[in-house]
C-alpha positions in Angstrom: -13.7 -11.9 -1.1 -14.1 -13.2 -4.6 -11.8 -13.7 -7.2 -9.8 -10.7 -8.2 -8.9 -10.3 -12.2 -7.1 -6.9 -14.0 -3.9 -5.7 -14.2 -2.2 -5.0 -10.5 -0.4 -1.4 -10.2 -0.2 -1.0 -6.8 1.2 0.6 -3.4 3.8 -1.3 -1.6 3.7 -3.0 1.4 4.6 -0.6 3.8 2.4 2.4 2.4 -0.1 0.0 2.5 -0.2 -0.4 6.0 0.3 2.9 6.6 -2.5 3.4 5.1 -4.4 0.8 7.4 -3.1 1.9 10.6 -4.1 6.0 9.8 -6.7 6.0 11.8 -10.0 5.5 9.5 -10.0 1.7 10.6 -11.2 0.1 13.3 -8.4 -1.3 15.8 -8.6 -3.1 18.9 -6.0 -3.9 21.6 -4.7 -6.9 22.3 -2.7 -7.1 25.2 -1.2 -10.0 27.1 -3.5 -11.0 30.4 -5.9 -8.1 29.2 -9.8 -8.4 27.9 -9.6 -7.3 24.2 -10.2 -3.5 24.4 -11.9 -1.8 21.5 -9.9 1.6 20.4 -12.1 5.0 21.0 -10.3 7.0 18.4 -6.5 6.1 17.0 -4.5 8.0 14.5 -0.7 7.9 13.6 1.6 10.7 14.1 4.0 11.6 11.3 6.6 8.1 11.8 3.8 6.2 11.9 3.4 5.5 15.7 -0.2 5.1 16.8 -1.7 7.3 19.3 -4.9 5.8 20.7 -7.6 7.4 22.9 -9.1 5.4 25.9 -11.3 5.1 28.7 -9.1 5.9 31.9 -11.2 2.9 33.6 -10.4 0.7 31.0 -8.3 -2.7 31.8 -5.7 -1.6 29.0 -5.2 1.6 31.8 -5.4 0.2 34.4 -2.5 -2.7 33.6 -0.1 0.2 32.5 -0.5 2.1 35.8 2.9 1.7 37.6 4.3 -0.1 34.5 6.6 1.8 32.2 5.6 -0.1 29.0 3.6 -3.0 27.8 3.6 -5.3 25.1 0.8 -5.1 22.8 -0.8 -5.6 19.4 -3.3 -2.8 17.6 -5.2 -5.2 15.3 -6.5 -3.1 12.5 -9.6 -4.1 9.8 -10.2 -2.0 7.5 -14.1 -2.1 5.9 -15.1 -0.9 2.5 -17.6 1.8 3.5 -20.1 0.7 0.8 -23.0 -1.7 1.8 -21.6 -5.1 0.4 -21.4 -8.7 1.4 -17.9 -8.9 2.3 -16.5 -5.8 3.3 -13.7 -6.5 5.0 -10.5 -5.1 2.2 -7.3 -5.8 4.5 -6.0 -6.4 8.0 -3.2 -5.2 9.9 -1.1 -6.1 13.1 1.0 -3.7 14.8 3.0 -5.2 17.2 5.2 -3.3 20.2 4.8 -1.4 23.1 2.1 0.9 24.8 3.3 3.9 27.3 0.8 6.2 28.5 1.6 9.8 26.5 2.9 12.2 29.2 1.3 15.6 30.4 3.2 17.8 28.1 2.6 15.9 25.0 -1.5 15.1 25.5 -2.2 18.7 24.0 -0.4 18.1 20.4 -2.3 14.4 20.3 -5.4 15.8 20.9 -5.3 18.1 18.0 -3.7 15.2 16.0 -6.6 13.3 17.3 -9.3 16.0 16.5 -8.6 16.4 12.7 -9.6 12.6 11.9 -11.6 12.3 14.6 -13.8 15.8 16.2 -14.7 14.1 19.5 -16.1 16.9 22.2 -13.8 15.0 24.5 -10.5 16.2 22.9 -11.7 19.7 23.7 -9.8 19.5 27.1 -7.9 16.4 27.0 -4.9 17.9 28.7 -6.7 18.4 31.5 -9.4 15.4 31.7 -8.6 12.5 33.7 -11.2 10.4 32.2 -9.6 9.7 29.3 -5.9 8.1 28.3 -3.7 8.7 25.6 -1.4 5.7 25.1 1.3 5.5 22.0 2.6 2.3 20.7 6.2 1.9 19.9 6.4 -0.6 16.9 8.5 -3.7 16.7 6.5 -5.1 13.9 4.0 -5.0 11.5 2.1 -7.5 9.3 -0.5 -6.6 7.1 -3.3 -9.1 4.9 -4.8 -7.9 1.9 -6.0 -7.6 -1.9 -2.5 -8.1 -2.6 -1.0 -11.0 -0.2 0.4 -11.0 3.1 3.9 -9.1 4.5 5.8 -8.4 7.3 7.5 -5.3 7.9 10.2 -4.2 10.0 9.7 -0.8 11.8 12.1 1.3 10.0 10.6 0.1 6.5 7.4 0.8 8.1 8.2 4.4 9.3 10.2 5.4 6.0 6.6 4.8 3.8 3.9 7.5 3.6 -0.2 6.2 3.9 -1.9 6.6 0.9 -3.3 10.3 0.3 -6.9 9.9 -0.2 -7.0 7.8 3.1 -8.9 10.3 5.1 -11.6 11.5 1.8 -11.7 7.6 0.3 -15.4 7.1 2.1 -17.0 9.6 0.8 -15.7 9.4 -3.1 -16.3 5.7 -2.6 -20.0 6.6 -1.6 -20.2 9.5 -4.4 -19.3 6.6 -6.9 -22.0 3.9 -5.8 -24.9 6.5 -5.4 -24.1 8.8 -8.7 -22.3 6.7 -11.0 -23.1 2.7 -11.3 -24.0 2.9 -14.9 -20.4 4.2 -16.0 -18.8 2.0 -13.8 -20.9 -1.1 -15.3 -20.0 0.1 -18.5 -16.3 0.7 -17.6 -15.8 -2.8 -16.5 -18.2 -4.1 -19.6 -15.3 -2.1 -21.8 -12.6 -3.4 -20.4 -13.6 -7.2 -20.1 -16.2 -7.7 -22.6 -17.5 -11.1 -23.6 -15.7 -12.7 -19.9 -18.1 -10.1 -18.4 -21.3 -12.8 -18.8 -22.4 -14.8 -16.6 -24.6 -18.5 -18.0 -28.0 -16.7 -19.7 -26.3 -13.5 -20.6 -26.4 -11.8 -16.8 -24.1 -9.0 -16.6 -22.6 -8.2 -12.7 -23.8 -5.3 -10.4 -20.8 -3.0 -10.1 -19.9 -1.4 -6.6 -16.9 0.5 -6.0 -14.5 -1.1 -2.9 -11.5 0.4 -2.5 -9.5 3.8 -4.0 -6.2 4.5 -3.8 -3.4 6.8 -5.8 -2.6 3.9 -7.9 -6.5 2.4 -8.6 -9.6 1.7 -7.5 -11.0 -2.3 -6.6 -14.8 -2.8 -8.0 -16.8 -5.2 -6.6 -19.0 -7.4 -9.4 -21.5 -9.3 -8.1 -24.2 -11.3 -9.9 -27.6 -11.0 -8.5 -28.5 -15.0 -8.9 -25.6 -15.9 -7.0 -25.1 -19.0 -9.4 -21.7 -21.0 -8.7 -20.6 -20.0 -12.7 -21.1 -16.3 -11.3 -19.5 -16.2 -8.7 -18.5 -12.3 -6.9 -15.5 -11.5 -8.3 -13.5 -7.8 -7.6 -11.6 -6.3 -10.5 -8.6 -3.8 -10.0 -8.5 -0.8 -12.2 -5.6 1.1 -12.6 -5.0 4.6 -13.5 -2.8 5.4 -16.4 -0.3 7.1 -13.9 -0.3 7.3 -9.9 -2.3 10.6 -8.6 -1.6 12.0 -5.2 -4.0 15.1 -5.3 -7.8 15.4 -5.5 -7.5 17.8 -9.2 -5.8 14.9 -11.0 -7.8 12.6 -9.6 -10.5 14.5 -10.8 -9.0 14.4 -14.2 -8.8 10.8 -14.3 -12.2 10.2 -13.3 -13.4 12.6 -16.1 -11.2 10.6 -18.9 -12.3 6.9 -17.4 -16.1 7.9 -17.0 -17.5 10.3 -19.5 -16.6 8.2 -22.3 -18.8 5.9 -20.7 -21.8 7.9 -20.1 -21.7 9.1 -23.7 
């Protein structure tokens, strides 16, 4: 990732990787003596815990059976969901350990499941054998992003809330980059004027990256790729956190029709 420039209001730590580990984001297991094992469909439950649908037949399984826990680490990445270069924004690692969610409690993770993830599997989860719900307990988390590195402790971890737009950030994202390039180019031409320029006069391409209730990440990237221009990603922030679509709305509406106009 680039260089990033702009004033920094921002989540903490620990809502940031509760953010990260909601269940949008890829994660993979890593378990001790155990292939990597890519995650079908993981979410969190209100604490935080992930719950993290598997093959039956896969080797992260098949190691539990017999076992009452295991140690293990849900490695997270989070990817912008706009077409860029780099799109990697953050990584996470949740360290602790996997049990196998019993009978009686498959039913309430498959709905938990189903409303970030509608997979005709969950349908009858309580009942298939094919498929595994494990949860990991967490002993640990460290997270990587725009913002630095951390690690939290669980409790610090459990006490945060993931950021609100988490589960609709793709599709605003996407919204933004098809609809509204021109105000965003002239957003970031507002706010950084003459440092804007590349050598020749070249002004950047603006893509959204990243949303959240404090500001959104652009992406500027010039198209000759010349060493004085450099990507670099530029963090806008709102003039007060949102946490609901209708202000959001609002701030949008005060940021970009000034620039359309």
């Amino acid at each position: 990732m680039g260089r990033r420039v702009g004033s920094m209001g921002r989540p903490g730590a620990a809502e940031r990787a509760r953010t990260l580990a909601y269940g949008v984001a890829d994660g993979v297991l890593a378990v001790p003596g155990v292939p990597y094992a890519p995650v079908t469909a993981h979410v969190t439950d209100e604490n935080g815990r992930p719950l993290l649908l598997i093959p039956t037949s896969s080797p992260v399984a098949a190691a539990l059976q017999g076992e009452p826990d295991l140690p293990a680490t849900l490695r997270i990445s989070d990817v912008a969901p706009v077409a860029l270069a780099d799109r990697v924004r953050g990584r996470a690692w949740l360290h602790g350990w996997l049990t196998e969610v019993p009978a009686e409690g498959r039913r309430d993770a498959a709905l938990r499941l189903s409303r970030l993830h509608p997979r005709p599997e969950l349908l009858d989860l309580a009942d298939d054998t094919e498929w595994t719900v494990l949860a990991l307990e967490i002993a640990e988390v460290e997270i990587d992003d725009p913002w630095g590195t951390a690690t939290l402790e669980p409790e610090e971890y459990e006490a945060a809330a993931p950021d609100p737009f988490v589960a609709i950030e793709a599709g605003i994202l996407e919204h933004l980059d098809v609809a509204h390039r021109p105000e965003l180019a002239a957003l970031v031409g507002d706010r950084l004027g003459d440092r804007l320029g590349a050598p020749g006069g070249q002004a950047p391409v603006i893509r959204p990256l990243a949303l959240d209730s404090y500001g959104m990440w652009l992406r500027c990237t010039y198209v000759n790729g010349s060493a004085a221009g450099e990507p670099f990603d530029l963090r806008v922030v709102f003039p007060e956190p949102v946490r609901d679509l209708h202000t959001l709305r609002c701030v949008y509406r005060r940021m970009l029709a000034p620039q359309a106009s």
